[in-house]
C-alpha positions in Angstrom: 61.6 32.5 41.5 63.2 34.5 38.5 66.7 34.9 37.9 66.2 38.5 38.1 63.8 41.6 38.9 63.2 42.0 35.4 61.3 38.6 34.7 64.1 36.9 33.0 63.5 33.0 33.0 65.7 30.9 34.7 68.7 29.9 35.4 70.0 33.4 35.2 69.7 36.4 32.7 73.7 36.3 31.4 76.1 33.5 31.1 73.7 30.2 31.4 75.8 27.6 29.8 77.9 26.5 33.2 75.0 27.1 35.2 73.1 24.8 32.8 76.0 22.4 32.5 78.7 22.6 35.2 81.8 21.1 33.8 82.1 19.4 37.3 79.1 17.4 36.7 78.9 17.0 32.9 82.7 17.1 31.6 84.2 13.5 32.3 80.6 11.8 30.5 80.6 14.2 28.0 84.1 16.0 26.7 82.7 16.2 23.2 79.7 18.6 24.7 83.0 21.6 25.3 85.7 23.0 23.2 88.2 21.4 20.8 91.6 23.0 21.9 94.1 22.7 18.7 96.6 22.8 20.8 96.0 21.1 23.4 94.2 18.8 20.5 91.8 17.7 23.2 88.0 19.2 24.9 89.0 21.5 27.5 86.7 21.5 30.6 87.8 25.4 30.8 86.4 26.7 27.8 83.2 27.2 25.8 80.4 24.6 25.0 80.9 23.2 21.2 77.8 24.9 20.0 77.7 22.4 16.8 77.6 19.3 18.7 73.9 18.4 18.0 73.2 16.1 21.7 75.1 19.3 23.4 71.9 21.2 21.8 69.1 18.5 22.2 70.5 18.5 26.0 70.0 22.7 26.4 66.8 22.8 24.3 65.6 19.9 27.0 66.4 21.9 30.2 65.5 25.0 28.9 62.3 23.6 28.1 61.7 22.2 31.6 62.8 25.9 33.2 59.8 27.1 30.2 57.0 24.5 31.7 58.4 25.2 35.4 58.0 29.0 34.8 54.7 29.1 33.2 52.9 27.1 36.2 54.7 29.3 38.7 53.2 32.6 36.8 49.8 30.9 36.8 49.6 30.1 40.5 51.7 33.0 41.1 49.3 35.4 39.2 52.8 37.3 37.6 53.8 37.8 34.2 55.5 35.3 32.5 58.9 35.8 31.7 59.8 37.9 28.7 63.0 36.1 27.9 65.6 33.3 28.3 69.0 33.6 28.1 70.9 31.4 25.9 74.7 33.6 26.4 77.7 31.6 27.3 79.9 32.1 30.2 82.1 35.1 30.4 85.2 33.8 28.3 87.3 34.8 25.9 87.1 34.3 22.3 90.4 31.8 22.8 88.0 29.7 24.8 85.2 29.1 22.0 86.0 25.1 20.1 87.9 24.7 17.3 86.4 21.7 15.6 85.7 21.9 12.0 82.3 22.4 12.0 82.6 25.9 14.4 85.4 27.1 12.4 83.5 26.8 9.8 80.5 28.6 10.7 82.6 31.1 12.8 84.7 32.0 9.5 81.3 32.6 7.7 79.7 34.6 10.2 82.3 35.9 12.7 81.7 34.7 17.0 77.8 36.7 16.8 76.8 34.4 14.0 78.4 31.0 15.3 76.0 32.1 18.3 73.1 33.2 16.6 73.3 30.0 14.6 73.4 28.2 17.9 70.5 29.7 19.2 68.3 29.5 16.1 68.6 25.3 16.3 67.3 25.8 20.0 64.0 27.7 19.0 63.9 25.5 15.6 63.8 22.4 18.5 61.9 24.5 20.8 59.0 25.2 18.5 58.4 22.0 17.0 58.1 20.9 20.5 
């Protein structure tokens, strides 16, 4: 029922965030959830999640919480360890790919690509644990 041997939650151990939120399902209601392109000075379906857009991160702290609740009755009925961690990494892209709003410039000048998602991440277990 993990996405791995290693008791990685679900959906998968590496590169969650199309699994989470295919672009074929979510892109057309939400552009503003994926990347600001400069040049193409539009949200491109092709590239990274904007990790500043606050709904984008209400919307992965709410299905990673339902994989959380669905995990922790399976181990109980299961009688297995609960999962050690969830993965929170985007999809296997290039740094070209990540949005160019103001708001993750910003925080990607400050802090380089490892801080924009470690700030990214933090908001999801701040939301996570006040749940």
């Amino acid at each position: 029922k993990y996405s791995d041997p290693m008791h990685v939650g679900r959906p998968h151990h590496v590169h969650v965030m199309s699994k989470l939120f295919p672009p074929s399902e979510y892109f057309e209601k939400h552009p503003e959830w994926w990347a600001w392109n400069k040049v193409n000075n539009k949200h491109m379906a092709k590239g990274h999640n904007c990790f500043t857009n606050e709904a984008f991160c209400d919307a992965f702290t709410e299905k990673l919480l339902a994989f959380i609740e669905e995990d922790v009755k399976f181990a109980e009925e299961e009688g297995i360890e609960f999962p050690f961690m969830y993965s929170l990494s985007p999809d296997d892209l290039s740094a070209a790919a990540f949005c160019q709003c103001e708001k993750c410039e910003a925080i990607i000048e400050k802090s380089g690509y490892s801080g924009y998602l470690m700030d990214f991440g933090n908001r999801i277990l701040k939301r996570i644990n006040e749940k």
